[in-house]
C-alpha positions as CSV (number, residue, x, y, z in Angstrom):
1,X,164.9,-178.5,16.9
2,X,166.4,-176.1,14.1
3,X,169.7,-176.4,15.7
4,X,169.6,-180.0,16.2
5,X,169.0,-180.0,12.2
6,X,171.6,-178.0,11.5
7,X,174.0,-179.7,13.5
8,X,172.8,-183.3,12.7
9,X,170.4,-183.2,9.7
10,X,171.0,-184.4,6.5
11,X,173.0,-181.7,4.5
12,X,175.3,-181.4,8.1
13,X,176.1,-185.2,8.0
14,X,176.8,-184.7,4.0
15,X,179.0,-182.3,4.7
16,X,180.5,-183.7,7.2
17,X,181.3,-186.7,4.9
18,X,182.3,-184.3,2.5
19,X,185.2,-183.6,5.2
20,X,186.1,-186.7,5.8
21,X,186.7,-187.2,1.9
22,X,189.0,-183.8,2.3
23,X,191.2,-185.6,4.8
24,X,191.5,-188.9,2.8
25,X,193.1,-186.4,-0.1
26,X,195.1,-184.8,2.3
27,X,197.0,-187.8,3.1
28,X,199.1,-188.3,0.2
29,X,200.6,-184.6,0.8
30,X,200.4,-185.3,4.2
31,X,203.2,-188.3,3.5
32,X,205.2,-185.9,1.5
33,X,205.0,-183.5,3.9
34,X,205.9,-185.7,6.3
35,X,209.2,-187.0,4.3
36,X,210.3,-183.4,3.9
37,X,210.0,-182.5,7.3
38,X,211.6,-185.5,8.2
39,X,214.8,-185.2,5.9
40,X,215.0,-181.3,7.1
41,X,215.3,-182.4,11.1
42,X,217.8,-185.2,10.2
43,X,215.4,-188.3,10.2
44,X,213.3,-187.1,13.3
45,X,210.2,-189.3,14.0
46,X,207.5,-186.7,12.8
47,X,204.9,-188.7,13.8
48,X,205.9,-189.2,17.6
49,X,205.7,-185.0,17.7
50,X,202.8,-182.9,17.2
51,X,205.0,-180.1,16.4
52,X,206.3,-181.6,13.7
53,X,203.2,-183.0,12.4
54,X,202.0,-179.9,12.2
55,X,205.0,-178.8,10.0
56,X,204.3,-181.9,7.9
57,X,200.4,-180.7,7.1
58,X,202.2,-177.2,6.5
59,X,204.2,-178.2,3.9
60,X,201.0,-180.5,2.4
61,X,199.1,-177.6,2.7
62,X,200.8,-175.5,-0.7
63,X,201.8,-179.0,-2.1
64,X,198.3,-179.6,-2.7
65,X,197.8,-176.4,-4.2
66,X,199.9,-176.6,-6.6
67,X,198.4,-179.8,-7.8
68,X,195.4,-178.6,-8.3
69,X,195.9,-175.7,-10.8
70,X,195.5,-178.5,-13.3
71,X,192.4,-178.2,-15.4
72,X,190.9,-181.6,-14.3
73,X,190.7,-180.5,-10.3
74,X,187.6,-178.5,-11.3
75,X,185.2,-181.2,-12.2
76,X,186.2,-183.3,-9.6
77,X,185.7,-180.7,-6.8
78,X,182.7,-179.9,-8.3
79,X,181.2,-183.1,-8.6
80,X,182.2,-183.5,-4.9
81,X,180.9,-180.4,-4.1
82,X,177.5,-180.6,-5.5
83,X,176.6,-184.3,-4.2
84,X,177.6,-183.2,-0.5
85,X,177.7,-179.8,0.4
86,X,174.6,-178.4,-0.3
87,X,174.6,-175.7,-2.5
88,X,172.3,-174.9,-5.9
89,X,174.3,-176.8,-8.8
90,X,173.6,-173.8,-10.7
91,X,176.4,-171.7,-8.6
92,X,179.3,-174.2,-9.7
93,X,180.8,-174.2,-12.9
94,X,180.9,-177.2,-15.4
95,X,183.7,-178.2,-16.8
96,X,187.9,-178.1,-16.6
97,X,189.1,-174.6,-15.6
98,X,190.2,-173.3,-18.5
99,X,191.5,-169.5,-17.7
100,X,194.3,-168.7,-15.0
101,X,192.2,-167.5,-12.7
102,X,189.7,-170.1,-12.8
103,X,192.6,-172.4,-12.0
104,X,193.7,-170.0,-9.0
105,X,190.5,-170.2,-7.5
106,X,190.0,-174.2,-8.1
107,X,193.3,-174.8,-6.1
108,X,192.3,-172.6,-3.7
109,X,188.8,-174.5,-2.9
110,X,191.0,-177.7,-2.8
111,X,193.6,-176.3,-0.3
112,X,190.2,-175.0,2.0
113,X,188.8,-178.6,1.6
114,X,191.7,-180.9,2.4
115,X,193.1,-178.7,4.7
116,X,189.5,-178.2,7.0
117,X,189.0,-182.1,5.9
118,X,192.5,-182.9,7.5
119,X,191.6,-181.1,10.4
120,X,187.5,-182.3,11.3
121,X,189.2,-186.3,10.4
122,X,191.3,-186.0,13.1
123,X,189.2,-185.3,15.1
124,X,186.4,-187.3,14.1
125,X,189.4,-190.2,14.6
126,X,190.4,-188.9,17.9
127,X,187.4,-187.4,19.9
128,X,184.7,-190.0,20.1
129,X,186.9,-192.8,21.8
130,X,187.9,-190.2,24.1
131,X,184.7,-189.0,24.7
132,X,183.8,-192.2,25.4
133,X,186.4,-193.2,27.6
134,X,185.6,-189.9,29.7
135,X,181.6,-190.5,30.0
136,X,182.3,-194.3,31.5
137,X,185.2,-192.9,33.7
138,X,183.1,-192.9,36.9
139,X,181.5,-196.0,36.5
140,X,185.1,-198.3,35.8
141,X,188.0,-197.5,38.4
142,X,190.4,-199.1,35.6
143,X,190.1,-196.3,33.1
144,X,191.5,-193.8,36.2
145,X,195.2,-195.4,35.0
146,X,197.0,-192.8,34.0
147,X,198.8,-194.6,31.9
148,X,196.0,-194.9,29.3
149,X,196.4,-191.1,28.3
150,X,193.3,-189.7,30.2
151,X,193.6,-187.2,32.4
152,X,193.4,-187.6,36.6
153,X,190.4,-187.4,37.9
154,X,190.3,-187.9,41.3
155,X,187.5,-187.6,44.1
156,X,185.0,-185.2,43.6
157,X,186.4,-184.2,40.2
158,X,185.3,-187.6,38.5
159,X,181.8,-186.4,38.4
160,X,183.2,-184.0,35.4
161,X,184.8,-186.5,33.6
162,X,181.2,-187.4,32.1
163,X,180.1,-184.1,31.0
164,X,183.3,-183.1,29.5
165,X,183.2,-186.0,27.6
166,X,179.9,-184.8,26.4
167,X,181.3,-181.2,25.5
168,X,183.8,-182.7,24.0
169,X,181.2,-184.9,21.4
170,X,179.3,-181.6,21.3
171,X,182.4,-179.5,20.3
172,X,183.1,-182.7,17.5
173,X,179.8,-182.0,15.9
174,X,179.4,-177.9,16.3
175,X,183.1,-177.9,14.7
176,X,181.8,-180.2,11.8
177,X,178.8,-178.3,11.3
178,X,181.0,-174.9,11.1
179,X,183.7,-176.7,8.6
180,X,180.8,-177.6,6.2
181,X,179.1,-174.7,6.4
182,X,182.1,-172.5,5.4
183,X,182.6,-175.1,2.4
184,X,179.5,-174.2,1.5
185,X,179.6,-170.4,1.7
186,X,182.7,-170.4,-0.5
187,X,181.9,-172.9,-2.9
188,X,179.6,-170.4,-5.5
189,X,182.6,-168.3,-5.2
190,X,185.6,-170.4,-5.7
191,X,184.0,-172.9,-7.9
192,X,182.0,-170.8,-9.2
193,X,182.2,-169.6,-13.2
194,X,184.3,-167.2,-14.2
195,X,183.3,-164.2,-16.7
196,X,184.6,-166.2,-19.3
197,X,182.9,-169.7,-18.5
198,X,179.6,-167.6,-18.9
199,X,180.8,-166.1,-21.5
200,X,181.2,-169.6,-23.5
201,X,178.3,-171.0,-21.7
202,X,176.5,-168.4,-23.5
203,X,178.1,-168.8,-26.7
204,X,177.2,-172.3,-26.7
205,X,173.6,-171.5,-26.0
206,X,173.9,-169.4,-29.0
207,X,175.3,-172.1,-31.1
208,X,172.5,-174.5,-30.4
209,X,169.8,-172.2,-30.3
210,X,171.1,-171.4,-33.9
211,X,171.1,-175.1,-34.8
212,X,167.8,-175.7,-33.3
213,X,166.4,-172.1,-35.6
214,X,168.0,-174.0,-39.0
215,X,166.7,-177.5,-38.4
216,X,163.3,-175.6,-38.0
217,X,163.7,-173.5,-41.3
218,X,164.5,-176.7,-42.7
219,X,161.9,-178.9,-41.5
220,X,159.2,-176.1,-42.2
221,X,160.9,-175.9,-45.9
222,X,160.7,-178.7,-46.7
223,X,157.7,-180.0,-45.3
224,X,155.4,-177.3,-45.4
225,X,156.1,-177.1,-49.0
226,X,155.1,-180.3,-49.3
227,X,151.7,-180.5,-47.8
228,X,150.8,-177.4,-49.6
229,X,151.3,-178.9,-53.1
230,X,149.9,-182.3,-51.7
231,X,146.8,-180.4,-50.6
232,X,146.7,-178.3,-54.3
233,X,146.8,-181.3,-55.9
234,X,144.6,-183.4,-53.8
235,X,142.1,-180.8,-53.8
236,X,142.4,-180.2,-57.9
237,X,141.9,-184.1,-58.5
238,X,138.8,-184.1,-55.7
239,X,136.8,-182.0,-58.5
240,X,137.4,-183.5,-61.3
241,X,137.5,-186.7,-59.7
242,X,134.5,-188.1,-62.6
243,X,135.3,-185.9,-65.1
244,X,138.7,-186.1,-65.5
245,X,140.6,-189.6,-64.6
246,X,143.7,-188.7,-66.1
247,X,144.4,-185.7,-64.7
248,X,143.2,-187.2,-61.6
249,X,146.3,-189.9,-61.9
250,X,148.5,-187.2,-62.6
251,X,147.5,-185.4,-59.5
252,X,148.2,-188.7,-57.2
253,X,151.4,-189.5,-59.2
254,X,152.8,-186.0,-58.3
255,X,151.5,-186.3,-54.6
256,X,153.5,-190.0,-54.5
257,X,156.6,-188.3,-55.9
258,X,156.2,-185.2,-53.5
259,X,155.7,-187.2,-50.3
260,X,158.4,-189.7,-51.4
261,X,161.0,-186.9,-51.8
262,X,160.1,-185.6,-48.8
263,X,160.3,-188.4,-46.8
264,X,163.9,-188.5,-47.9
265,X,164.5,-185.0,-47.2
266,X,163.3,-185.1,-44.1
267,X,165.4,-187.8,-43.2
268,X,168.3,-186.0,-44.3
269,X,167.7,-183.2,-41.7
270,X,166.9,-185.8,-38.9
271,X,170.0,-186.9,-39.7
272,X,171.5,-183.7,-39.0
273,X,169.7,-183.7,-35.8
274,X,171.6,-187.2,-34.9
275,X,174.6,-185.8,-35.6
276,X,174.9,-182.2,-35.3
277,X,177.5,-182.0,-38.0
278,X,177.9,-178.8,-39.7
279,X,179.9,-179.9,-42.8
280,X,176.9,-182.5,-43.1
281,X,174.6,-179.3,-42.7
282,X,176.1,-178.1,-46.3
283,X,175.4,-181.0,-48.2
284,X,172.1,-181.9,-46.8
285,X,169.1,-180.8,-49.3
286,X,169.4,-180.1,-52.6
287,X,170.3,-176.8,-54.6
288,X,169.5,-174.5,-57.6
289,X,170.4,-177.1,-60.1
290,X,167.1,-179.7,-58.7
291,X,164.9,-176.7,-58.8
292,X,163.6,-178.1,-62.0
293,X,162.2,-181.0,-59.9
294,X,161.0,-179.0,-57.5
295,X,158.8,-176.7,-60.2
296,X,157.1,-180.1,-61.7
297,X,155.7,-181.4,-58.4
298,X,154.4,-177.6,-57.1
299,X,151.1,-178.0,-58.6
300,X,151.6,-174.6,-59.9
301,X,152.2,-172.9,-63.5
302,X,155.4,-171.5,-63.1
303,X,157.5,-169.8,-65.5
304,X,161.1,-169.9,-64.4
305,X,163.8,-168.2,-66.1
306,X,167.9,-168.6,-64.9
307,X,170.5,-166.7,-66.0
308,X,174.0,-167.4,-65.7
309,X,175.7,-170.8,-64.8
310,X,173.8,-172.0,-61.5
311,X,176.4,-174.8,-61.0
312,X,178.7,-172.5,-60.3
313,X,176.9,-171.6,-57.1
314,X,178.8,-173.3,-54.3
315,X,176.7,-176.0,-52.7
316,X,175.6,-174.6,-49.4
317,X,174.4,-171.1,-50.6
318,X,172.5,-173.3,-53.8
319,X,171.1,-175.1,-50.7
320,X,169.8,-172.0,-49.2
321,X,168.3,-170.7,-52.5
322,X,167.2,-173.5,-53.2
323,X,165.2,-173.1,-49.5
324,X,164.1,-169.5,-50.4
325,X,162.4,-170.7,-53.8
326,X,160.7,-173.7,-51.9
327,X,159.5,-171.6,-49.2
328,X,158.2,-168.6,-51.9
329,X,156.2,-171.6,-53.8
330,X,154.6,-172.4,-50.4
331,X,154.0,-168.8,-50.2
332,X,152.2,-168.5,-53.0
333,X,150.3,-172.1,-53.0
334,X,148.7,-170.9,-49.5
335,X,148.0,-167.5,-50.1
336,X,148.0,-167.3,-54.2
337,X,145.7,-170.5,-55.1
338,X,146.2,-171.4,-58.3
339,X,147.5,-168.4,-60.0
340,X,150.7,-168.3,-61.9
341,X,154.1,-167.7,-60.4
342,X,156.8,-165.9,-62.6
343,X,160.3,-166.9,-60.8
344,X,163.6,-165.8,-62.1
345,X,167.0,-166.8,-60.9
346,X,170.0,-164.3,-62.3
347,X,173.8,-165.4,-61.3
348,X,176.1,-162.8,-62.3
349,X,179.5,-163.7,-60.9
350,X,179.3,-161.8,-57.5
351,X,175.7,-162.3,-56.6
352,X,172.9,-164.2,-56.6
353,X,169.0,-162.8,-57.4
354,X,166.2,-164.7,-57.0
355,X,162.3,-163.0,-58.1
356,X,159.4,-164.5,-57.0
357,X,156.0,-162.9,-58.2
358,X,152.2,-164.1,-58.3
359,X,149.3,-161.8,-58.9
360,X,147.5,-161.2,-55.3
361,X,143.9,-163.2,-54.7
362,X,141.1,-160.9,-55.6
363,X,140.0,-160.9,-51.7
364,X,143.6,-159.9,-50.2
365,X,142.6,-156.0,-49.7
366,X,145.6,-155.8,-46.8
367,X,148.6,-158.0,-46.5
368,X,150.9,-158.4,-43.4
369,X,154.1,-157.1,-43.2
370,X,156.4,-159.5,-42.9
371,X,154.3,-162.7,-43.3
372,X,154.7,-165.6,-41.1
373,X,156.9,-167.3,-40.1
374,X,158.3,-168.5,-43.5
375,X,158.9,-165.2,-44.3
376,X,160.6,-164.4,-41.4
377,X,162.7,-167.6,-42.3
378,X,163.9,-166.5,-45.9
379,X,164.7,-163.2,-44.5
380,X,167.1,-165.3,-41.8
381,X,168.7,-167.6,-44.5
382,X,169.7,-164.3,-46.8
383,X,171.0,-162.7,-43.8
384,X,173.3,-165.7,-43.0
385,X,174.8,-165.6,-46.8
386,X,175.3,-162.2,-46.4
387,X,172.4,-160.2,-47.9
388,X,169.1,-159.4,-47.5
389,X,164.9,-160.3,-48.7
390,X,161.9,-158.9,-48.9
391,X,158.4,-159.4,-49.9
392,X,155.5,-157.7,-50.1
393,X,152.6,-156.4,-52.7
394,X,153.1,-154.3,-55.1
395,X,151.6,-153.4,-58.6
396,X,148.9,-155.9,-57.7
397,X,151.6,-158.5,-57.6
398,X,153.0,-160.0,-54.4
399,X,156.6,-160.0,-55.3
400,X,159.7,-161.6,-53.0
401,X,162.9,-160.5,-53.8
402,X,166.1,-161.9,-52.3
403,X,169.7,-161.1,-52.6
404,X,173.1,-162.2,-51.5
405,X,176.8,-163.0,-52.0
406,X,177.8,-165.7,-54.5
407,X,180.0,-167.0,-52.5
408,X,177.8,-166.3,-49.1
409,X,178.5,-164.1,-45.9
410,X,182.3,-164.0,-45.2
């Protein structure tokens, strides 16, 4: 039963066709071939002589080759390869061949194939009728003319015809079988990826993992700022809801103007999902020059200070900073309460310094290293413009600090 499954069973017949498509490629070189060998023996009939029919797949044979060292064979054989052959997808490359050597190896997959293809189609063509012919030889006295092609059987001997034609189907199969197999064995390894296809393979993992990390920092910017001030203010107007009815409009008017802007923000980095457009990345969000904005809708008393010209700030590092005040004022909403921030922003030509401090919450005895995750993610955003962040308590204050390059990393 296993060998009758590995002879006949589904990823033998798929191979098998996957032959059969070999020899159809071959044929067009096979022509060529043929014309060459032809004009070399002075117009011989190359296909009344096996000999020279074998000359004529010869010369197809490094023909082929040599057509497929372009970069578009790769794809193709692979595509082939993967539908019918039955190997793990994951062994075959993606993509054109885009080194030398990924090209050798390509061309030499498609000389195996065509040439093993040429080779099973003939006789898949050629065997079965004769097989056939054979099997009913002792049962019609007609086919015993020997000018049909099959071989004399005479007396006794016709007995054999039947089981040779039966060896002969069996051979058919057991050679089809073997041809697929060996496509298959050598597939990982000729069609394989080369050190440098995993090489960019993993570069472009890198890429979007690195995309995927700043859509994150973005949408937990953005929006995590957000709820915190909506829930400051929300929870400000619930206690003086029937005391106080104008500061209670206030609250909602500054809630409606958060969630509005964020709304639009967060479209804005959708959009950036859509379109996975890096110059788009720069503009996306605004910078230092909105933080003013951003302070009125915190919910917070904050006391900024700027010095120098923050316009000057190029727009995707005022973007960023932008980020690391948002994500500090979150800071401090969640962990701070209501106390009062003290930010300053100093720009003095070459760098940019940004000061975040809030006094600590009487029952923070032990802060975390590090924070959370939007920690982590203003750490990440000065590393990519080139310098560094850090926050943490000190003098009773929790202060965050961050500094980098003017003009960004470079």
């Amino acid at each position: 039963m296993i060998i009758a499954t590995r002879l006949l069973g589904r990823t033998a017949r798929l191979r098998w066709v996957h032959l059969v498509l070999g020899g159809a490629a071959l044929m067009p070189y096979f022509l060529l071939g043929a014309v060459i060998v032809g004009a070399v023996t002075g117009g011989a009939n190359v296909y009344g002589s096996l000999p020279l029919q074998l000359a004529a797949f010869a010369c197809a044979l490094p023909i082929a080759a040599v057509s497929a060292l372009f970069p578009i064979a790769r794809p193709l054989s692979v595509a082939a390869a993967r539908a019918l052959c039955g190997v793990d997808p994951a062994a075959l490359a993606d993509g054109p061949a885009g080194s030398r050597a990924a090209r050798v190896r390509t061309a030499g997959w498609f000389t195996l194939h065509i040439g093993l293809g040429g080779v099973i189609s003939g006789m898949t063509l050629a065997l079965p009728p004769f097989a056939v012919a054979l099997i009913a030889l002792p049962f019609f006295a007609a086919l015993r003319d020997s000018r049909l092609g099959i071989p004399a059987f005479d007396g006794w001997t016709v007995l054999l015809a039947a089981p040779a034609g039966l060896v002969s189907l069996l051979a058919l199969v057991c050679c089809a079988a073997g041809g697929g197999a060996l496509l298959a064995r050598w597939a990982p390894r000729l069609l394989g990826p080369t050190p440098a296809d995993r090489l960019a393979a993993a570069e472009q993992r890198a890429a979007e993992l690195a995309v995927r990390n700043r859509l994150a920092r973005e949408l937990h910017d953005s929006v995590g700022h957000a709820l915190s001030a909506v829930t400051l203010q929300a929870g400000a107007a619930r206690r003086v809801f029937d005391r106080d009815p104008a500061f209670v409009r206030e609250a909602l008017a500054a809630i409606e103007e958060t969630t509005r802007r964020t709304v639009g923000e967060l479209d804005a980095v959708l959009g950036l999902l859509r379109q996975g457009d890096d110059e788009a990345a720069g503009g996306a969000g605004p910078g230092l020059t909105g933080l003013d904005g951003l302070l009125s809708r915190t919910g917070l008393k904050v006391s900024y200070t700027a010095d120098g010209d923050l316009a000057a700030v190029p727009e995707l590092v005022s973007r960023e900073a932008y980020r690391i005040v948002q994500e500090g004022l979150s800071n401090a909403l969640r962990h701070g309460g209501a106390a009062p921030v003290a930010l300053r922003i100093a720009v003095d030509g070459e760098e940019v310094e940004i000061v975040m401090e809030n006094p600590l919450p009487d029952t923070a005895q032990v802060v975390r290293p590090g924070g959370g995750r939007g920690l982590l993610g203003i750490a990440e955003r000065a590393a990519l413009l080139g310098g560094r962040a850090q926050a943490g308590p000190e003098d009773g204050l929790w202060r965050l600090t961050a500094r980098f390059p003017v003009g960004g990393a470079r």
